[in-house]
VOLUM-50878 format. One line per field, with one value per residue: residue in three letters; residue number from 1; x, y, z of N, C-alpha, C in turn. Coordinates in Angstrom, 1 decimal, always signed. Layout:
% residues N
r	ALA, ...
k	NUM, ...
n_xx	X, ...
n_yy	Y, ...
n_zz	Z, ...
ca_xx	X, ...
ca_yy	Y, ...
ca_zz	Z, ...
c_xx	X, ...
c_yy	Y, ...
c_zz	Z, ...
% end
This chain:
% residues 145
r	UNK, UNK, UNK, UNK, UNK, UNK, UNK, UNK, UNK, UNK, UNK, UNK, UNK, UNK, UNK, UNK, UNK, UNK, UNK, UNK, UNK, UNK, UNK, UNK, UNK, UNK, UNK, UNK, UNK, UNK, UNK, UNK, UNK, UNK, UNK, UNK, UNK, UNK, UNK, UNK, UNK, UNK, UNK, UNK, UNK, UNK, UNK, UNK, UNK, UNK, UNK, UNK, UNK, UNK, UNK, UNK, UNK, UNK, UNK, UNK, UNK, UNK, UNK, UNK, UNK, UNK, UNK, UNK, UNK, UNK, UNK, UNK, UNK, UNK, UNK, UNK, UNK, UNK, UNK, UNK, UNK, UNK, UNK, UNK, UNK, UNK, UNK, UNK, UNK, UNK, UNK, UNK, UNK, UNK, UNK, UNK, UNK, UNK, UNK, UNK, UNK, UNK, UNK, UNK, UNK, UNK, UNK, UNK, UNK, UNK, UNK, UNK, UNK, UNK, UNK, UNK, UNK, UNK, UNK, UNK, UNK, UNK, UNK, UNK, UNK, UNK, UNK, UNK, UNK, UNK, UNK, UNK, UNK, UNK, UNK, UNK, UNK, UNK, UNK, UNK, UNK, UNK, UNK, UNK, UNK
k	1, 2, 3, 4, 5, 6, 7, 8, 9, 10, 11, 12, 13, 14, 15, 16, 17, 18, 19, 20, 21, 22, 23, 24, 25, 26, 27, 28, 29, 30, 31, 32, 33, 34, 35, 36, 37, 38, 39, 40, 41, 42, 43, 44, 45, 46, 47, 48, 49, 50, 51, 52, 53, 54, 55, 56, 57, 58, 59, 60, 61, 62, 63, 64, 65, 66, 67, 68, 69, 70, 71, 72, 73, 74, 75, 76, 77, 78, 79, 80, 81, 82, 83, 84, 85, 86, 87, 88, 89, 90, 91, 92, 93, 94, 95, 96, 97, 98, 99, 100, 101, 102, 103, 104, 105, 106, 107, 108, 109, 110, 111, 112, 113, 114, 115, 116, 117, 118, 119, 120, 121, 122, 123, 124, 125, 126, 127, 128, 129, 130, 131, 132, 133, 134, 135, 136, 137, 138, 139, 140, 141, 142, 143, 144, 145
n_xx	-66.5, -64.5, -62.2, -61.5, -60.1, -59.4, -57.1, -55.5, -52.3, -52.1, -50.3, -46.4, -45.2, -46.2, -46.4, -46.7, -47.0, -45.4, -47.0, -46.3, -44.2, -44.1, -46.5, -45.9, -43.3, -41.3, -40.3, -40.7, -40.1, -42.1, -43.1, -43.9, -42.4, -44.8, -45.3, -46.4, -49.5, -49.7, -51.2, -52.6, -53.7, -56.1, -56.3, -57.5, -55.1, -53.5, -55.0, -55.0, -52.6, -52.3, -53.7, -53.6, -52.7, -54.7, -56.6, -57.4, -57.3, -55.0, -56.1, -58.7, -59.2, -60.9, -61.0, -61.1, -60.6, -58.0, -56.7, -56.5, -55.1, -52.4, -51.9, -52.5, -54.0, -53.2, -53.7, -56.3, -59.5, -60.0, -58.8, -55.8, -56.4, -57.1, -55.6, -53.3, -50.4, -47.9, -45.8, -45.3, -44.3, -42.5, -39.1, -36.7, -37.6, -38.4, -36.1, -34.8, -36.4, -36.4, -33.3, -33.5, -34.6, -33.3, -31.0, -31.8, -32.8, -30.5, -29.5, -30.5, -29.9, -30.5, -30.6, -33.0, -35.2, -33.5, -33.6, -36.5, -36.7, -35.5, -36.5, -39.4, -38.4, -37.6, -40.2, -41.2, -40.4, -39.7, -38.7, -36.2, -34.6, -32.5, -32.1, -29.2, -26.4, -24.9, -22.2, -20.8, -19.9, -16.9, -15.3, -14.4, -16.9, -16.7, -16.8, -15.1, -16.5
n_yy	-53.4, -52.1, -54.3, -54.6, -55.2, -58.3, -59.9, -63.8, -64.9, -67.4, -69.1, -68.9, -65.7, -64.1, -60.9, -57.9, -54.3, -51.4, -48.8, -45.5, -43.3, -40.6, -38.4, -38.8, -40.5, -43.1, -45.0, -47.4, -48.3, -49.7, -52.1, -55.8, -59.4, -62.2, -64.3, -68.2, -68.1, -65.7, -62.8, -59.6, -56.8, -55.1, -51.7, -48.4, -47.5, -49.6, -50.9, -48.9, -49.2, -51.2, -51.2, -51.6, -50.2, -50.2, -49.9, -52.1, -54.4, -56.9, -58.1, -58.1, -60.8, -63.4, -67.0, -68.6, -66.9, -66.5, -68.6, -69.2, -67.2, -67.4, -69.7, -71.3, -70.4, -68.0, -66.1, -65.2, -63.7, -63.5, -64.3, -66.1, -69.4, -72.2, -74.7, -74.2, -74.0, -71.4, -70.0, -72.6, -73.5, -73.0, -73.3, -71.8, -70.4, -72.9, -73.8, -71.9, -71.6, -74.3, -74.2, -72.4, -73.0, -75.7, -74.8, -73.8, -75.8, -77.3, -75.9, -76.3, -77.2, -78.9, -82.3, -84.2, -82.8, -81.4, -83.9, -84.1, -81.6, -81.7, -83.5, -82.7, -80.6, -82.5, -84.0, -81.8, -81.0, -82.6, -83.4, -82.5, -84.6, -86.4, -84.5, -83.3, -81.7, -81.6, -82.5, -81.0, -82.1, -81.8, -82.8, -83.5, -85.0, -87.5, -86.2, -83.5, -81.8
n_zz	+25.2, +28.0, +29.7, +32.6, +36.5, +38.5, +37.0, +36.4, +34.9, +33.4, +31.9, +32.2, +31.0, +29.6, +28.9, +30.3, +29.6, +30.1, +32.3, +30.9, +32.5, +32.3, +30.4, +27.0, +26.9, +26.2, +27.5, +30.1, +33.4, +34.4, +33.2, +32.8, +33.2, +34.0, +35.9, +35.4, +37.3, +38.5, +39.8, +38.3, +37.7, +35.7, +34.4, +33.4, +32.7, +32.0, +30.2, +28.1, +27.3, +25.8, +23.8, +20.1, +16.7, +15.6, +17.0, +18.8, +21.9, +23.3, +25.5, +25.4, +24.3, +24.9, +26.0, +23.7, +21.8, +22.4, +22.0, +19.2, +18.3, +19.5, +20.3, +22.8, +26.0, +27.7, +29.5, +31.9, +33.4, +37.0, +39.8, +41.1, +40.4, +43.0, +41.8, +40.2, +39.6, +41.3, +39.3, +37.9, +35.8, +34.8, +34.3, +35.2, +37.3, +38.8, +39.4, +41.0, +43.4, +44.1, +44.7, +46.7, +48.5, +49.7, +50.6, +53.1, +54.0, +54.4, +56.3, +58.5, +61.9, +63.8, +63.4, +63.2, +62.3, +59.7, +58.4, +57.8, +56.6, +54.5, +53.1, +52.9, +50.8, +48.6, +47.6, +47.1, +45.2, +42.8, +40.2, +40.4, +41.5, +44.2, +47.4, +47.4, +47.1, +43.9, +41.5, +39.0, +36.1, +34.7, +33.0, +29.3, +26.7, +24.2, +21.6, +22.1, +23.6
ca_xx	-66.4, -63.1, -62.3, -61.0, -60.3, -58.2, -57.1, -54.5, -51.6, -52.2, -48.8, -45.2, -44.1, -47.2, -45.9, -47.5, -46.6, -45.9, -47.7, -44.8, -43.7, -44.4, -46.6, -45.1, -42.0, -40.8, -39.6, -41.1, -40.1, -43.1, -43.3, -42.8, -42.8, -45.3, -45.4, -47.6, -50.5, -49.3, -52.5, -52.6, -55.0, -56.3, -56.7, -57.6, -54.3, -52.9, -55.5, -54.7, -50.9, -52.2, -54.3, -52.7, -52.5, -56.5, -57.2, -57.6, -56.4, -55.3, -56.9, -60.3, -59.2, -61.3, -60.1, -61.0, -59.4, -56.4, -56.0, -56.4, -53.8, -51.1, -51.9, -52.4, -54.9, -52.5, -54.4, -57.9, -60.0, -60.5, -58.0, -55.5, -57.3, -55.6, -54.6, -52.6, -49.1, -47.7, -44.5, -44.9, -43.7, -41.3, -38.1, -35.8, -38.2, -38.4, -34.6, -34.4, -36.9, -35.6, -31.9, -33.7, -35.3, -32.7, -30.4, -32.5, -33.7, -29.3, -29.0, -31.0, -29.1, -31.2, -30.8, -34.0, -35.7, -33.3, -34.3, -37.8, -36.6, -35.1, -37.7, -40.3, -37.7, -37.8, -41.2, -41.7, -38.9, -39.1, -37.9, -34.7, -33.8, -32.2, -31.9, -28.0, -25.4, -24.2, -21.0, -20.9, -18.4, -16.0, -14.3, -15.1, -16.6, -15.7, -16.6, -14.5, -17.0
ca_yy	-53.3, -52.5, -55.2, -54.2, -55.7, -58.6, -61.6, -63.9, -65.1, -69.1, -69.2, -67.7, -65.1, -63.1, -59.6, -56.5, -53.5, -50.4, -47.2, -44.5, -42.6, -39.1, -38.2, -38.9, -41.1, -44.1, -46.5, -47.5, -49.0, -50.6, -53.4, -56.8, -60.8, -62.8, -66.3, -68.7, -68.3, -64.2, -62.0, -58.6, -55.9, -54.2, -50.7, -48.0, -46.7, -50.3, -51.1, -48.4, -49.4, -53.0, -50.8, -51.5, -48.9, -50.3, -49.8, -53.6, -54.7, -58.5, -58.1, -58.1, -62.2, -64.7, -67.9, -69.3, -66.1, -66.7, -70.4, -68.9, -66.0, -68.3, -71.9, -71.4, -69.2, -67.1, -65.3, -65.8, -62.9, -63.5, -64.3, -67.5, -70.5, -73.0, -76.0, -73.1, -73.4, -70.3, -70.5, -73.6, -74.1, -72.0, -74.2, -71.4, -69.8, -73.6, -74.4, -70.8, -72.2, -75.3, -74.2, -71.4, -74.3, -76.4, -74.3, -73.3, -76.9, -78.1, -75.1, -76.8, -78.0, -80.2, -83.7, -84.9, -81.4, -81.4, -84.7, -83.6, -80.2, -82.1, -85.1, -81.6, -80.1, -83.5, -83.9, -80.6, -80.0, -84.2, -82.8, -82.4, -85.7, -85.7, -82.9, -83.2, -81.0, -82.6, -81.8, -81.0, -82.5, -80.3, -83.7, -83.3, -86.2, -87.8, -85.2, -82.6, -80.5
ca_zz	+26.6, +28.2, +30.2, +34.1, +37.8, +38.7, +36.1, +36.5, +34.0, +33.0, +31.9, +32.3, +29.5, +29.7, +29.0, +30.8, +29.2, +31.6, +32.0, +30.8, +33.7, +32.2, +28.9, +25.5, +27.6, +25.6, +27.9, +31.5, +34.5, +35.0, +32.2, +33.4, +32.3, +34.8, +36.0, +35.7, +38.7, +38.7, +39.3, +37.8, +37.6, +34.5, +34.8, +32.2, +31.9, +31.7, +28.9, +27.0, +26.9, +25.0, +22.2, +18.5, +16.1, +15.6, +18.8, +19.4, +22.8, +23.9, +26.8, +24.8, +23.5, +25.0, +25.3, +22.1, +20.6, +22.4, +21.4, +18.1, +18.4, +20.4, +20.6, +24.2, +27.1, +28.4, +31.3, +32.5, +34.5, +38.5, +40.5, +40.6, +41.2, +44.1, +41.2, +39.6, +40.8, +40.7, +38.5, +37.8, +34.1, +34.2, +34.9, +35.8, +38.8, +39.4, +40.2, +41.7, +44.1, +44.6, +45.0, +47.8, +50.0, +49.5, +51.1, +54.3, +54.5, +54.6, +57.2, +59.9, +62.7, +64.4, +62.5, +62.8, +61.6, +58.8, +57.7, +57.4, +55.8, +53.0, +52.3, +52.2, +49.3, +47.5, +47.5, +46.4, +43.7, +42.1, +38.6, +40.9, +42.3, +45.9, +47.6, +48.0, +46.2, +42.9, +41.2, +37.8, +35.4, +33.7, +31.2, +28.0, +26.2, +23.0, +20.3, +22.7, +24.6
c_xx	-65.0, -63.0, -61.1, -61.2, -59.3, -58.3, -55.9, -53.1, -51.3, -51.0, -48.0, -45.0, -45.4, -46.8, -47.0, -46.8, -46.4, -46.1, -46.7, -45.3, -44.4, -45.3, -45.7, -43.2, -42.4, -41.2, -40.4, -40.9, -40.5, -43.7, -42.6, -43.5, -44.1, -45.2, -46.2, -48.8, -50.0, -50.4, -51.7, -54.1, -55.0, -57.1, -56.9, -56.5, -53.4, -53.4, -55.2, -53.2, -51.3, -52.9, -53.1, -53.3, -54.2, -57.3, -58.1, -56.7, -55.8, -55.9, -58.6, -60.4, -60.2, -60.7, -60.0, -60.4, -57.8, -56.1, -55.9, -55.2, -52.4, -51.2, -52.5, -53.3, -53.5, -52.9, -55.9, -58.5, -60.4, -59.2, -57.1, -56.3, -56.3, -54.8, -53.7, -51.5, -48.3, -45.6, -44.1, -44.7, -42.9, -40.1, -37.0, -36.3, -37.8, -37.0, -34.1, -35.0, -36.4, -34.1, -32.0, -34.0, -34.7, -31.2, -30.5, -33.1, -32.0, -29.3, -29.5, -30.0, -29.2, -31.1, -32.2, -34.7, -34.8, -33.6, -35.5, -37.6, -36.5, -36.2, -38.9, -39.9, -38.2, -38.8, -41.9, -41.3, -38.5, -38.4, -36.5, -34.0, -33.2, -31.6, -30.4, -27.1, -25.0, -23.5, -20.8, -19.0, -18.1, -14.7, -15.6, -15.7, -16.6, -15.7, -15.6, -15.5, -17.4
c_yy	-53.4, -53.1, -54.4, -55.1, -56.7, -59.8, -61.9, -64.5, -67.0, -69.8, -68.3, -67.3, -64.0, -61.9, -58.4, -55.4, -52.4, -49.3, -46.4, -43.9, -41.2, -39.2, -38.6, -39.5, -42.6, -45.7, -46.1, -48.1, -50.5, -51.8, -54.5, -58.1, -61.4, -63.8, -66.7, -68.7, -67.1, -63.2, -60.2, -58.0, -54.7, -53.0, -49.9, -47.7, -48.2, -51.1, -50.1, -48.5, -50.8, -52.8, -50.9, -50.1, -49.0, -49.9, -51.0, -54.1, -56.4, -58.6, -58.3, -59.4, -62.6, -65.9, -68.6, -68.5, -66.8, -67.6, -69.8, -68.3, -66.9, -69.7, -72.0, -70.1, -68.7, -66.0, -65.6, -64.4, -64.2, -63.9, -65.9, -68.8, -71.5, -73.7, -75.1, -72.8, -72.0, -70.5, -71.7, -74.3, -73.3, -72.7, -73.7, -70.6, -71.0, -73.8, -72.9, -71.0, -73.1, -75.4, -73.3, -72.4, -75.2, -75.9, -73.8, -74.9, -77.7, -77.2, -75.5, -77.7, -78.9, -81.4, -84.1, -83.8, -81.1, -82.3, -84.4, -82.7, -80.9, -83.2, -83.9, -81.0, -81.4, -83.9, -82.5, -80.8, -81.4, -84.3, -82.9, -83.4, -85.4, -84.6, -82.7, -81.9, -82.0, -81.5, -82.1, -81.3, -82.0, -81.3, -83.5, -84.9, -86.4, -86.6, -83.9, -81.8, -81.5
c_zz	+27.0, +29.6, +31.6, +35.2, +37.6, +37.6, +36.3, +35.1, +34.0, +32.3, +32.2, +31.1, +29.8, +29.9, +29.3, +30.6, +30.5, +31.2, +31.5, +32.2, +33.4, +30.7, +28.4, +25.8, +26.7, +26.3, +29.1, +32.3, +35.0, +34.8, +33.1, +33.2, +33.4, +34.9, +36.3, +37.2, +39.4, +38.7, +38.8, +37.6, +36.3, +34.9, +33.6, +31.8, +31.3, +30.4, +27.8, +26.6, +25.6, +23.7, +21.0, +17.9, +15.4, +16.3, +19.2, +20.6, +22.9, +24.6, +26.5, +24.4, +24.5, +24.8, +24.3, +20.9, +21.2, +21.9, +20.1, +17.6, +18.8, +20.7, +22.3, +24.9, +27.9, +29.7, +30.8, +33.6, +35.8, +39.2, +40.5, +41.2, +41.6, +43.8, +40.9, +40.0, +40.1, +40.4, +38.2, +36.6, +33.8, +35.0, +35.7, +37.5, +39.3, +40.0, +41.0, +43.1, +45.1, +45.3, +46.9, +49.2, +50.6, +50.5, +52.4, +54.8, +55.6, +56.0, +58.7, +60.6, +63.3, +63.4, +62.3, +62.0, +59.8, +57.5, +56.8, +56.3, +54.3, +52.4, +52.0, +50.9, +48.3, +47.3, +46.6, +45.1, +43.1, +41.3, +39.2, +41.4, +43.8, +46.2, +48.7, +46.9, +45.1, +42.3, +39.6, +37.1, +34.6, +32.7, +30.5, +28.1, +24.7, +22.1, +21.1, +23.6, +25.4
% end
């Protein structure tokens, strides 16, 4: 049964191949990594990108294959479910996040509103500590770097 509609991506790295652009074209555009709690929709032309030279898809694992294949479930059919934060084990979305909020939360002019803004960031983004600028130290230490 070839498996179609929406499933989402239970971790980050989850590679989706892309359709080629034209017949017998190499390279595509369209490929791209996902992050965790990232839906996607499987289509025929997108299942036939994931056939091996068997004509076995991934898309066909179950999750007891997958744990098998990768240690880990890697996507799940239906859509993301609400625990599911979306990018949330991926540390560099996370500080790209954190650095975005952080920046729109300092921008508030109102004091009291900014307060708020920022105790919202640090609450969010804990892994990060307060949500001030910190300045990175550029002395070596003892071994030289």
């Amino acid at each position: 049964m070839t498996p179609s509609g929406i499933y989402h991506a239970t971790v980050s790295g989850l590679t989706l191949p892309g359709v080629p652009a034209a017949p017998g074209a190499v390279l595509s555009a369209t490929g791209r990594v996902l992050l965790q709690g990232e839906e996607f929709e499987v289509t025929p032309e997108l299942y036939a990108e994931t056939l091996d030279r068997a004509g076995n898809s991934w898309l066909d694992l179950d999750e007891s294959a997958q744990l098998a294949r990768w240690g880990e479930v890697r996507f799940a059919p239906g859509p993301k479910p609400d625990a599911l934060t979306f990018g949330g084990d991926d540390s560099s979305y996370r500080i790209r996040a954190w650095q975005r909020d952080l920046a729109y939360a300092q921008a508030v002019s109102d004091p009291n509103e900014r307060r708020a803004a920022l105790a919202k960031v640090r609450a969010e983004f804990p892994e990060f500590g307060a949500s001030h600028s910190h300045t990175l130290s550029t002395t070596r230490d003892r071994t030289g770097y």
